[in-house]
KOLLO-989833 format. One record per residue: residue number from 1; x, y, z of N, C-alpha, C in turn; residue in three letters. Coordinates in pm, 1 decimal, always signed. Last residue first. Layout:
NUM|X|Y|Z|X|Y|Z|X|Y|Z|ala
...
***
This chain:
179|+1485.0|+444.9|+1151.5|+1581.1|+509.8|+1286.5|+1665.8|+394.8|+1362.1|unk
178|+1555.3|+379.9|+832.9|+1528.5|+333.4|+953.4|+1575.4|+397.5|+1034.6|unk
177|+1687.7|+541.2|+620.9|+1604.8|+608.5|+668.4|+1498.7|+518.1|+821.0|unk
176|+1948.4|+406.3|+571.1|+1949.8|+519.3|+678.1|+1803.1|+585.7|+654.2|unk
175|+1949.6|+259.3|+423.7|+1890.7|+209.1|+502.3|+1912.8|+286.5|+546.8|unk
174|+1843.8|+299.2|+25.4|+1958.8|+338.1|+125.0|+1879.1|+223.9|+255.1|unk
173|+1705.7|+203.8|-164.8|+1834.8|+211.6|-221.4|+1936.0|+231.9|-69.6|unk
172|+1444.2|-51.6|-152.3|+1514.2|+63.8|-111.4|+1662.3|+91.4|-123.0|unk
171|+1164.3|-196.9|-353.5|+1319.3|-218.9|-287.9|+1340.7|-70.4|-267.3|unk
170|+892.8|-437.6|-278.7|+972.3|-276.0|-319.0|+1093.1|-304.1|-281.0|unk
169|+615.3|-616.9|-329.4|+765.7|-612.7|-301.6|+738.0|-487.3|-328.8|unk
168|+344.0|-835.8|-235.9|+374.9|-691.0|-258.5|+550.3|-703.6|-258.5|unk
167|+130.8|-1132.8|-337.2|+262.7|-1094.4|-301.9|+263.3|-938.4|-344.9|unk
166|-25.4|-1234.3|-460.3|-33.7|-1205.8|-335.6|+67.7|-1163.5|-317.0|unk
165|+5.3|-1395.4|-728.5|+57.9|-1449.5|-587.6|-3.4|-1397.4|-499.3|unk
164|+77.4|-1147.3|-905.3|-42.1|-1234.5|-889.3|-39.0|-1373.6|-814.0|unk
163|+219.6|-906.6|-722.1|+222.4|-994.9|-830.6|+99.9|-1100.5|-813.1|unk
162|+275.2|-542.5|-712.5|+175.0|-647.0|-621.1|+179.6|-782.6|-742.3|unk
161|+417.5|-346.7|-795.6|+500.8|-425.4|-694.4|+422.6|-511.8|-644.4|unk
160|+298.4|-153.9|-958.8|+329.2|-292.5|-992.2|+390.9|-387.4|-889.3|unk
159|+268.5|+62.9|-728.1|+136.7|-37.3|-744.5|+168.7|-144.0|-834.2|unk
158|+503.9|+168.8|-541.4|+494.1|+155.4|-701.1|+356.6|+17.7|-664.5|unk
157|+433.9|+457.8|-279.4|+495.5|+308.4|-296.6|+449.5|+264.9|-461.7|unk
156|+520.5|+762.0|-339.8|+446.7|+632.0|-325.5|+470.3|+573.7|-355.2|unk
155|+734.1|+951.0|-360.3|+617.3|+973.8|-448.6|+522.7|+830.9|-469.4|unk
154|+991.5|+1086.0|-221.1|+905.0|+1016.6|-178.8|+786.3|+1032.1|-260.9|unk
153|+1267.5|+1218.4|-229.9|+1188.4|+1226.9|-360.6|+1044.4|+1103.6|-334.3|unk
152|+1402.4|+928.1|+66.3|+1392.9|+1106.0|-27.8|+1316.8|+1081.9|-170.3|unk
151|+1170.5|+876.2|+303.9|+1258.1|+817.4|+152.6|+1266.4|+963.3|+107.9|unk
150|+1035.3|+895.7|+546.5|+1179.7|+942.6|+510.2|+1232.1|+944.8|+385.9|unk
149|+814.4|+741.1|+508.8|+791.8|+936.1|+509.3|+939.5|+954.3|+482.8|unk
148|+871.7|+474.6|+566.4|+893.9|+543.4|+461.5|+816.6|+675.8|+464.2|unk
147|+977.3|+553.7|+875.0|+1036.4|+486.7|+770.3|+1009.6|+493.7|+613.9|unk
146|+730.7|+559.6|+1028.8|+869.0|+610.9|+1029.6|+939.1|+585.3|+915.2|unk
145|+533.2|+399.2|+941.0|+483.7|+533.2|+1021.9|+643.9|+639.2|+1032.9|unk
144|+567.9|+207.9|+788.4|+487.0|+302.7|+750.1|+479.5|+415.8|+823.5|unk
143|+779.4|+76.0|+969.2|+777.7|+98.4|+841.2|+664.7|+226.2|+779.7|unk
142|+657.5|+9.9|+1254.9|+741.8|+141.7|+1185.9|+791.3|+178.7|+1047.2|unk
141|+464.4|-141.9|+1151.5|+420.8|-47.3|+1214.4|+532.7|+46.6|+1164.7|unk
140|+601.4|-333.4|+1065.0|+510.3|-308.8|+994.7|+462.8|-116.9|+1002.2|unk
139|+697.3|-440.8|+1308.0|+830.7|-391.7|+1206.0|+697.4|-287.1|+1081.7|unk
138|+478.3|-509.9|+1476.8|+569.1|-406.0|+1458.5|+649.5|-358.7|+1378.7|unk
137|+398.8|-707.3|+1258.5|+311.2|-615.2|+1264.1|+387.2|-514.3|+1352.8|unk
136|+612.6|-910.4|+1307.2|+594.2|-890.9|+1148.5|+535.8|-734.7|+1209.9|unk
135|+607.2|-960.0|+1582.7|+748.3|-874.2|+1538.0|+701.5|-797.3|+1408.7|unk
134|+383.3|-1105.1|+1626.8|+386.5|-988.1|+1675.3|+495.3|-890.9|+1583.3|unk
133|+422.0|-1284.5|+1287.1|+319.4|-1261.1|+1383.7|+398.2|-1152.0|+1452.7|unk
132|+753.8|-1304.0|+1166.2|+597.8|-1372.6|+1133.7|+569.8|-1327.0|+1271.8|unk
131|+997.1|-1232.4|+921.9|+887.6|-1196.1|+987.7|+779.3|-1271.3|+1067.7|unk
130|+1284.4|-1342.2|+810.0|+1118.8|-1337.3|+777.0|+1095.5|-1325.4|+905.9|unk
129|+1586.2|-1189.4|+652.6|+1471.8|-1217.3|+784.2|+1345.3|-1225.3|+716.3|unk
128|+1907.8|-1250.4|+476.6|+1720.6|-1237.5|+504.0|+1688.8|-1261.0|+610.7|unk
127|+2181.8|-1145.6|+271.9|+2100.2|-1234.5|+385.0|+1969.3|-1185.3|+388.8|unk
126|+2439.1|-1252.5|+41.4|+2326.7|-1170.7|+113.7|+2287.3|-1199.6|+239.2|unk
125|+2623.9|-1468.6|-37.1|+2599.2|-1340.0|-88.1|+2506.9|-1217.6|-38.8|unk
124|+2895.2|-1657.2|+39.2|+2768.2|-1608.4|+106.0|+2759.2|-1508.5|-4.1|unk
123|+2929.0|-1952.5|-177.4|+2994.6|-1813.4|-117.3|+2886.7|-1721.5|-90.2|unk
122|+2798.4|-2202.6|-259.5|+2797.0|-2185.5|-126.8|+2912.1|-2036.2|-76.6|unk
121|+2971.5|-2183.9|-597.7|+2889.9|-2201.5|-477.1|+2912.7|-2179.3|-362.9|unk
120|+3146.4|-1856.4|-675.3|+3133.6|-2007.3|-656.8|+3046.2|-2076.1|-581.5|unk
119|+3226.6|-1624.9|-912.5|+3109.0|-1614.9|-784.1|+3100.3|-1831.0|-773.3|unk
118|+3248.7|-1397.7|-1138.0|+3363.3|-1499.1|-1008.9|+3247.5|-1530.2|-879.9|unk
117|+3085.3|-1365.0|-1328.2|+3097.0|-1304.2|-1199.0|+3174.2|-1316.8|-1096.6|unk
116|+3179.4|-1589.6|-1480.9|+3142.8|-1392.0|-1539.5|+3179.8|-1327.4|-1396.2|unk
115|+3070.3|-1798.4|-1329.5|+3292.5|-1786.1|-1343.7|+3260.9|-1603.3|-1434.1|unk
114|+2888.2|-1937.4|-1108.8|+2890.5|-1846.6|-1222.0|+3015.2|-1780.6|-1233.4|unk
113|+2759.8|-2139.1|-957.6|+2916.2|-2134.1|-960.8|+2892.5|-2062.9|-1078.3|unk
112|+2462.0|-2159.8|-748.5|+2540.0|-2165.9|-844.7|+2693.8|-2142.2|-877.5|unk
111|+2378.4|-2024.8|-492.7|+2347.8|-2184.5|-551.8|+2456.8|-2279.9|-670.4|unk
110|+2549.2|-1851.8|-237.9|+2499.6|-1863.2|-399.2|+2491.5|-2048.3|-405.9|unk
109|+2345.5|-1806.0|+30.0|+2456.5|-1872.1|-12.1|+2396.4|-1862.0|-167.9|unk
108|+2280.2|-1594.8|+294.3|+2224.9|-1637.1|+170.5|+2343.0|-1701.2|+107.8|unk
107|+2214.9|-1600.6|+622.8|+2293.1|-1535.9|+539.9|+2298.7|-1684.3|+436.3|unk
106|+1970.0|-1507.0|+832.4|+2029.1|-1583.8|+787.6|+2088.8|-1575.7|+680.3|unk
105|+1952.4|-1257.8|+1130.7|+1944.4|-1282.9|+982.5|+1981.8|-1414.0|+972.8|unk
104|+1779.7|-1183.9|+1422.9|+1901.7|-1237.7|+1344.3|+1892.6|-1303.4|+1270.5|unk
103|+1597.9|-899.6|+1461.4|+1596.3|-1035.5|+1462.1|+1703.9|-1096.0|+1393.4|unk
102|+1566.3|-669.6|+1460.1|+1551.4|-668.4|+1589.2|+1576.3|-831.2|+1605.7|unk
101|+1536.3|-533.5|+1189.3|+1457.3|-600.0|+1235.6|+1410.4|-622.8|+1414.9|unk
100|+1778.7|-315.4|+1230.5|+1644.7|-334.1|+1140.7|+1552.0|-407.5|+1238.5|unk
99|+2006.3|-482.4|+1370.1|+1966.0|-403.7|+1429.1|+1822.3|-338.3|+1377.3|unk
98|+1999.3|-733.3|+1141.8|+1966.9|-754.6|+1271.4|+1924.5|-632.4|+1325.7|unk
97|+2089.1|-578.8|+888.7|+1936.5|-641.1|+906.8|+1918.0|-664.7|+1016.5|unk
96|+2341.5|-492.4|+1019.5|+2252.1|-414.6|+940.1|+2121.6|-438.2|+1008.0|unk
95|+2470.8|-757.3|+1024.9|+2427.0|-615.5|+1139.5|+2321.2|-548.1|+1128.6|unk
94|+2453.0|-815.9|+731.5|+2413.4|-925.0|+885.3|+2388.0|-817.7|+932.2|unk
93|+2616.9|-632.3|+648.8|+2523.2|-646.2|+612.6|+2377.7|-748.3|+719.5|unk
92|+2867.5|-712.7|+777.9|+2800.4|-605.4|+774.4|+2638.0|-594.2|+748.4|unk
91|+2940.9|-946.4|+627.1|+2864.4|-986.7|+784.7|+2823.5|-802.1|+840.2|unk
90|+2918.0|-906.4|+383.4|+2839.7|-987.5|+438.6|+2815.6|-939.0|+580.0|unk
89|+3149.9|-738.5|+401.9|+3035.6|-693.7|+340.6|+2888.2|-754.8|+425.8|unk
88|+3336.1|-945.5|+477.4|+3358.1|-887.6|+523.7|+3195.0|-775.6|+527.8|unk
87|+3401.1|-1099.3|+226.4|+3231.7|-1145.1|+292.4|+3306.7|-1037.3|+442.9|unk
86|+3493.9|-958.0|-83.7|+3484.1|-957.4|+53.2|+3351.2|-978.0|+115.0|unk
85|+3386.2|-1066.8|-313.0|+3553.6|-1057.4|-296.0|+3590.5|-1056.5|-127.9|unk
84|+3127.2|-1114.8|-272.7|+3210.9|-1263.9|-310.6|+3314.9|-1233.6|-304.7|unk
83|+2999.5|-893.0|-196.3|+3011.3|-1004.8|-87.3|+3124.4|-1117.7|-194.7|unk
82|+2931.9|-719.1|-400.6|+3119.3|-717.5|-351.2|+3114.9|-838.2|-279.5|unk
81|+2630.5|-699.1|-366.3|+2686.2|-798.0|-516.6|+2878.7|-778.8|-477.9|unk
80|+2450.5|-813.9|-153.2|+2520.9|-779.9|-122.7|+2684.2|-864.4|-239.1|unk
79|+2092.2|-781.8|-59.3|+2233.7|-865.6|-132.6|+2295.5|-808.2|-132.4|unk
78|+1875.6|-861.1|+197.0|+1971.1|-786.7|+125.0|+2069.6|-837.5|+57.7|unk
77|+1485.2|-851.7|+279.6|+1664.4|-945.1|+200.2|+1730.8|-843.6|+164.9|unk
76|+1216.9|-983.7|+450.6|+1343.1|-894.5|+427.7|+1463.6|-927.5|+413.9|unk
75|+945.4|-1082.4|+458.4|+1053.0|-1083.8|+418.9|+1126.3|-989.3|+398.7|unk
74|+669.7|-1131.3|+657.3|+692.0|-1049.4|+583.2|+884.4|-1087.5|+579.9|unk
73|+318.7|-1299.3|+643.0|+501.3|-1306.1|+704.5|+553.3|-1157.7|+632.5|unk
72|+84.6|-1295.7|+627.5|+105.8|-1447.2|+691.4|+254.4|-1366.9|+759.1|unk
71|-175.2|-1079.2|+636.7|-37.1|-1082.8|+625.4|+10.7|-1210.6|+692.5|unk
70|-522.0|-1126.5|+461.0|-404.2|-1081.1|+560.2|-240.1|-1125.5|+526.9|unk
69|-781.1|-1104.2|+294.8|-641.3|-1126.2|+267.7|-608.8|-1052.9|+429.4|unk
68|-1105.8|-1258.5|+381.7|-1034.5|-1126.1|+389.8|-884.9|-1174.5|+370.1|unk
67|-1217.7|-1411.3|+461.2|-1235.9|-1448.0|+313.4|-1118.3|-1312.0|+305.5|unk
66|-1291.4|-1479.1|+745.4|-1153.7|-1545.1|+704.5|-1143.4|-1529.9|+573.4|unk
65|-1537.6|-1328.6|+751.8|-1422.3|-1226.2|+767.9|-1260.0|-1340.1|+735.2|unk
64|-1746.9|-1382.6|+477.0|-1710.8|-1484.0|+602.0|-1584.3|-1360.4|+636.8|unk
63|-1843.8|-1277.9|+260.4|-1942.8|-1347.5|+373.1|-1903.6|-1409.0|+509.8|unk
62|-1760.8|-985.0|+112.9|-1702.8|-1101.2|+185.7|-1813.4|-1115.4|+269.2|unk
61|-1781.6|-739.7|-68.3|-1902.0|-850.5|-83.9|-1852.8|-1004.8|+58.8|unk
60|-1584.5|-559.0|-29.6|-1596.3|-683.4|-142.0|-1715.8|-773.1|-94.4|unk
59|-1729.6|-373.2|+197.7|-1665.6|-291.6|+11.7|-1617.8|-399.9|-52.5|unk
58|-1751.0|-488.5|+376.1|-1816.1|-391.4|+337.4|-1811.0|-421.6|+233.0|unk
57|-1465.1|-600.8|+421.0|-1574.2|-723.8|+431.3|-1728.9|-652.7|+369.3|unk
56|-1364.7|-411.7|+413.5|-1309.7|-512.6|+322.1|-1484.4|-598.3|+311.6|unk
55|-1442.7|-276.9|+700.2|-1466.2|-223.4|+539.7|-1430.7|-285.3|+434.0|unk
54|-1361.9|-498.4|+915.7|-1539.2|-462.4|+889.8|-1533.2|-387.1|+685.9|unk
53|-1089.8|-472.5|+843.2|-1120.7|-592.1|+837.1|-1306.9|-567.4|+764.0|unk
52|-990.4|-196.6|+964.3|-995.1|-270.0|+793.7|-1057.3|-423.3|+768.1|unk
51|-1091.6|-213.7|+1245.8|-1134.4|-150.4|+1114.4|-1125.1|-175.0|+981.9|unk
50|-1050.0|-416.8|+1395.4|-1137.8|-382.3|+1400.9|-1157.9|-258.3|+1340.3|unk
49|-804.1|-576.9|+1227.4|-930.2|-617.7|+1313.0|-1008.6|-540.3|+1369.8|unk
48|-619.9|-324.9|+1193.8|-652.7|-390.7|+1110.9|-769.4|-463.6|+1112.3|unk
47|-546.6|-235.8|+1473.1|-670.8|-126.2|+1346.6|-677.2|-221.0|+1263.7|unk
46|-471.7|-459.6|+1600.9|-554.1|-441.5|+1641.0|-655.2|-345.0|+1529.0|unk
45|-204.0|-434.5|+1455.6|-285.7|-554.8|+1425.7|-461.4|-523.9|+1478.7|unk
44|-118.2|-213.4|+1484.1|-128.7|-212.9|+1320.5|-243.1|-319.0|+1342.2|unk
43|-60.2|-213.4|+1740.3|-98.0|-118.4|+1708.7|-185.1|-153.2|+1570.2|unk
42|+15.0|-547.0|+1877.5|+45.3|-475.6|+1812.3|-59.5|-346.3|+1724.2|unk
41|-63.5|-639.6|+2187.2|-136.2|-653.7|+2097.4|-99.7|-515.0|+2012.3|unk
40|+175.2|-682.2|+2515.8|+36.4|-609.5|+2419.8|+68.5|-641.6|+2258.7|unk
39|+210.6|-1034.4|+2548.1|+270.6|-884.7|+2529.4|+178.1|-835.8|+2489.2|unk
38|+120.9|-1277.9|+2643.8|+125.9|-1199.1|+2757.5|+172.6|-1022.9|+2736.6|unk
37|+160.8|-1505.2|+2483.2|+254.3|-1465.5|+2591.4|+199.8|-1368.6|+2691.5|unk
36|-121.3|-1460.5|+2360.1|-146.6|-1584.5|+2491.4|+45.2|-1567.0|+2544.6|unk
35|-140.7|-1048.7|+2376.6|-120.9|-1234.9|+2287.9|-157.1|-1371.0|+2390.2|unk
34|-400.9|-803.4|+2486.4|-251.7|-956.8|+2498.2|-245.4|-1045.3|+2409.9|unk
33|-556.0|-541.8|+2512.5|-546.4|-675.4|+2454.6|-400.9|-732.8|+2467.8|unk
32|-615.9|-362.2|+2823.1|-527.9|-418.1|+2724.6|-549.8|-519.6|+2643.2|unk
31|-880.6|-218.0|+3004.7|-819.8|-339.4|+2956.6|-768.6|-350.2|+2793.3|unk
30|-901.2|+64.9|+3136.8|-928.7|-13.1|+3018.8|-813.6|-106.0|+3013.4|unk
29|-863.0|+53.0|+3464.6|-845.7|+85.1|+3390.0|-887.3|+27.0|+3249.0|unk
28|-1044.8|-12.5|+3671.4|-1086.3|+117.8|+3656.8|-1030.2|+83.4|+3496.6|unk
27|-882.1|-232.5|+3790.6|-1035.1|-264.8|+3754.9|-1072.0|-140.1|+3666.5|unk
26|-669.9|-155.7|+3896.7|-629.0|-198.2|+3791.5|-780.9|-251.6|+3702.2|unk
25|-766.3|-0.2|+4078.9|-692.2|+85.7|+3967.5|-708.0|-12.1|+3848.5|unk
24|-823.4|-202.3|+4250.9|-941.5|-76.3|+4225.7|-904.8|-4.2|+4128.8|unk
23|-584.5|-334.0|+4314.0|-644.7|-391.4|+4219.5|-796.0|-294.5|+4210.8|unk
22|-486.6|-129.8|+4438.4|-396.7|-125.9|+4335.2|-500.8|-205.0|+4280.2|unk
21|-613.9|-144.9|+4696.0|-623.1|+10.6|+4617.8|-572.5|-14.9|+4461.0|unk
20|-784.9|-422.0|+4767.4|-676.7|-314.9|+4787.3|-678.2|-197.2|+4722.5|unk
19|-875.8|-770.3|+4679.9|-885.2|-646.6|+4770.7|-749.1|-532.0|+4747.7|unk
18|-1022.3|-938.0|+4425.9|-915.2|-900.4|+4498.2|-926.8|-780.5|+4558.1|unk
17|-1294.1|-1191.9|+4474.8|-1254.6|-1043.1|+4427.7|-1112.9|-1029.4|+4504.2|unk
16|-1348.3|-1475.5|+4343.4|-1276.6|-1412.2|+4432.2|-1190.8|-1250.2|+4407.7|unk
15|-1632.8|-1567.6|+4148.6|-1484.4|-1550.8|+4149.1|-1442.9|-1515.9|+4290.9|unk
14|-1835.4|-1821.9|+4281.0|-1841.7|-1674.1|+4231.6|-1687.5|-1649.6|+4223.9|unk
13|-1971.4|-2143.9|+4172.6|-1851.6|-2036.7|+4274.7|-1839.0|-1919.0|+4250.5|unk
12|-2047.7|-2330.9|+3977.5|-2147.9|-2192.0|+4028.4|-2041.3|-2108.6|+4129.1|unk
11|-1880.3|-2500.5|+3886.7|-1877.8|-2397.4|+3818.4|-1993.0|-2270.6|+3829.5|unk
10|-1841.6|-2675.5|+4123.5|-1757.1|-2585.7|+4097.5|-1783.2|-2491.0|+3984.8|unk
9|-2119.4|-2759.7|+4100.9|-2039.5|-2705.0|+4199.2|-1985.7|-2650.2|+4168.0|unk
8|-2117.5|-2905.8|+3809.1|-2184.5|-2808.5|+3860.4|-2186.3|-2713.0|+3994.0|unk
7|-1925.2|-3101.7|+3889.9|-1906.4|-3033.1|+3810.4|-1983.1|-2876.2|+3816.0|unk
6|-2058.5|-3294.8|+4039.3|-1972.9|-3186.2|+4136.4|-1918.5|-3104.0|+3994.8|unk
5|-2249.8|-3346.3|+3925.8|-2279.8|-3284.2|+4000.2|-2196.0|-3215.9|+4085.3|unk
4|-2120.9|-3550.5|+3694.5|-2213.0|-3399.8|+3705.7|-2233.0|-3308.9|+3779.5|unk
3|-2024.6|-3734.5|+3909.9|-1931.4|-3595.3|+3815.6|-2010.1|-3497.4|+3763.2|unk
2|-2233.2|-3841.0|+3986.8|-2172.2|-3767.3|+4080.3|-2094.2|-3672.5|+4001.7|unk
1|-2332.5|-3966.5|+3727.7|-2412.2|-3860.2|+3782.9|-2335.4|-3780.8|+3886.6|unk
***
């Protein structure tokens, strides 16, 4: 009974207002959404939750909003078919995707020993980033908003690119349309 009761103490206390001019500003202003680090709450992620989310859930019949598809990760690969004469290519290509993403690649090893191609195991051939959570939904962000408006002869993304997985792909011929 005493832990009850001092439980109930402490949870009638009124907060402690902060005094000054700066925390009168910082009361005024609309409050930011945050992750639990502490960074704002990506552009794409926030319209997604509180708009595409309500019209999915509209327009398929969904009873529960976890019935809704979202984005777990997003992948990004480059190969790189000279990498087996020169991995010189390779680690270009590394750059590449790092300055892209903003995140450091891992570089792709052939599995196989294919002698057509001169190509032996474990000789790097590409590389990849996956994505996941804040970074995914920025990279997301500039993708659509920068990035592909640039493609030259731009005539929409290809609707076979969705496989029965869940899964969307496309491929791009250049990278100079990332800023």
């Amino acid at each position: 009974m005493a832990n009850e009761e001092t439980k109930k103490k402490k949870s009638t206390k009124a907060p402690a207002k902060a005094k000054g001019k700066k925390a009168e500003k910082v009361a005024e202003a609309a409050p930011e959404k945050k992750t639990e680090a502490g960074i704002p709450t990506p552009r794409f992620k926030n319209r997604y939750h509180e708009s595409v989310v309500p019209q999915m859930i509209e327009r398929f019949g969904y009873r529960n909003s976890m019935q809704v598809p979202r984005l777990a990760k997003i992948v990004i690969n480059m190969g790189v078919g000279e990498g087996t004469q020169n991995t010189k290519l390779v680690d270009s290509a590394v750059e590449e995707l790092q300055t892209i993403t903003g995140q450091r690649p891992n570089v792709r090893r052939a599995r196989l020993s294919i002698s057509n191609f001169r190509l032996r195991e474990g000789t790097p051939v590409g590389a990849a980033v996956t994505l996941r959570r804040t970074r995914m939904w920025e990279f997301l962000d500039r993708l659509v908003t920068f990035s592909v408006p640039r493609i030259r002869d731009f005539q929409g993304l290809p609707r076979r690119g969705c496989d029965g997985g869940g899964y969307y792909t496309f491929g791009l011929k250049e990278q100079l349309i990332f800023p």
